[in-house]
N, C-alpha and C positions, 0 to 999 in steps of 0.2 A: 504494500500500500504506500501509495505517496503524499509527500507532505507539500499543505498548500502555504508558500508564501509571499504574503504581501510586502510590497514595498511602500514605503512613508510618502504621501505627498500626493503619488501617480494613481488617476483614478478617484480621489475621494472627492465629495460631496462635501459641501459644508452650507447648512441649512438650505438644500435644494440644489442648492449651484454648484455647477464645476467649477473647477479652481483649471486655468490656463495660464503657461509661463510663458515668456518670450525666451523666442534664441538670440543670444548676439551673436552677431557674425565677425567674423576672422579677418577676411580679406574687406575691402572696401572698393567701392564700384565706382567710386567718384573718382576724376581726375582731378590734377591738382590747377588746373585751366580751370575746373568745372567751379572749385571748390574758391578761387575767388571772382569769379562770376560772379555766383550767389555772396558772398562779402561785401560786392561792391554793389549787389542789389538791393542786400537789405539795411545796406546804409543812405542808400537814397530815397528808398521807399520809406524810411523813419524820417529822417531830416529834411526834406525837400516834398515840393506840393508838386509832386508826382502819383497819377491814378496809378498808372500801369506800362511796364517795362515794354516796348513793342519789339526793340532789337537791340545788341550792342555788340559792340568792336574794340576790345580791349587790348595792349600789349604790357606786360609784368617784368619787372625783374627784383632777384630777391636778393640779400645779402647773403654772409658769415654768421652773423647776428638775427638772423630770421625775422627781417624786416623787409617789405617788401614795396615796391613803387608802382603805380600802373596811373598809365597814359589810353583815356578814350573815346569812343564816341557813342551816345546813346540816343534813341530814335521812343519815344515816351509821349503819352498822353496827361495833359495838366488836368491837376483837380478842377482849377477856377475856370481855365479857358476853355473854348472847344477847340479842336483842330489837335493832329498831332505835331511836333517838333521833333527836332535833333539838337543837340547839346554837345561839345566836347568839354573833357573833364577831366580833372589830373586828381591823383591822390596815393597817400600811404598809407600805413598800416604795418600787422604785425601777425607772425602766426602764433597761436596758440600753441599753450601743450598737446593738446586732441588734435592737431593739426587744421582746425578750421581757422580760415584768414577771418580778421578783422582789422577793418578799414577806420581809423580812429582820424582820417582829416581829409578831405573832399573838396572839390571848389570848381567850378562851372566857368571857362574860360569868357565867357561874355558877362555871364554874372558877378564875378567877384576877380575883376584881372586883378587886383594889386594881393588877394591870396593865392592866387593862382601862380603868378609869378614866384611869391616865397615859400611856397609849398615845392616848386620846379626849383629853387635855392638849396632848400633842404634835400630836396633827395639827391641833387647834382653831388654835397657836402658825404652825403652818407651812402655813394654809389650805387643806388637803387632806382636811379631813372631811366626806364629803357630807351636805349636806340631807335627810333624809325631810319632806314635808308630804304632811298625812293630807287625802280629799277630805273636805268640808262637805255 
């Protein structure tokens, strides 16, 4: 004869309901392109009267120091006005321990040229401002 046994946790009930745990997963699916995209999104999407992100075109570079610079352009729908727009945009930031980018300084080349400019200072100072070359 065989002996039935249960295990702690799997399968029980508590006042009706299952009990369901999540997995975490190992590997990660996001690229690191991807992963400030969205840094750079949801820092706009907080700070700035922007509805909704329609397109963007970002170029990044990071340091030593896991700090990172990005130069770009974003195609967005305003809260107040109708119509969509494009915007170019400089900013930095830093990456976290969990490796998610965070964008801690932003500025809208039409909007705010004189941060814009010292923001494009700072990151020249702490070599984090990407290169654009145009092709010939």
């Amino acid at each position: 004869m065989g002996k039935i046994i249960r295990f702690s946790g799997t399968g029980k009930k508590e006042n009706g309901e299952k009990k369901e745990g999540s997995v975490k997963s190992i590997y990660s699916d996001i690229s690191f392109k991807d992963k400030v995209r969205k840094g750079v999104e949801e820092y706009i999407l907080t700070n700035f009267a922007v509805k909704t992100i329609l397109g963007m075109d970002l170029f990044f570079k990071k340091n030593e120091k896991n700090e990172i610079g990005v130069i770009g352009a974003i195609a967005y729908e305003h809260k107040r006005r109708a119509g969509n727009f494009v915007a170019e945009f400089i900013g930095k930031g830093y990456i976290d321990k969990n490796g998610h980018v965070v964008i801690d300084n932003l500025a809208f080349k039409l909007g705010e040229p004189e941060l814009y400019s010292s923001i494009e200072k700072i990151m020249k100072a702490k070599k984090i401002l990407p290169e654009i070359k145009e092709l010939e």
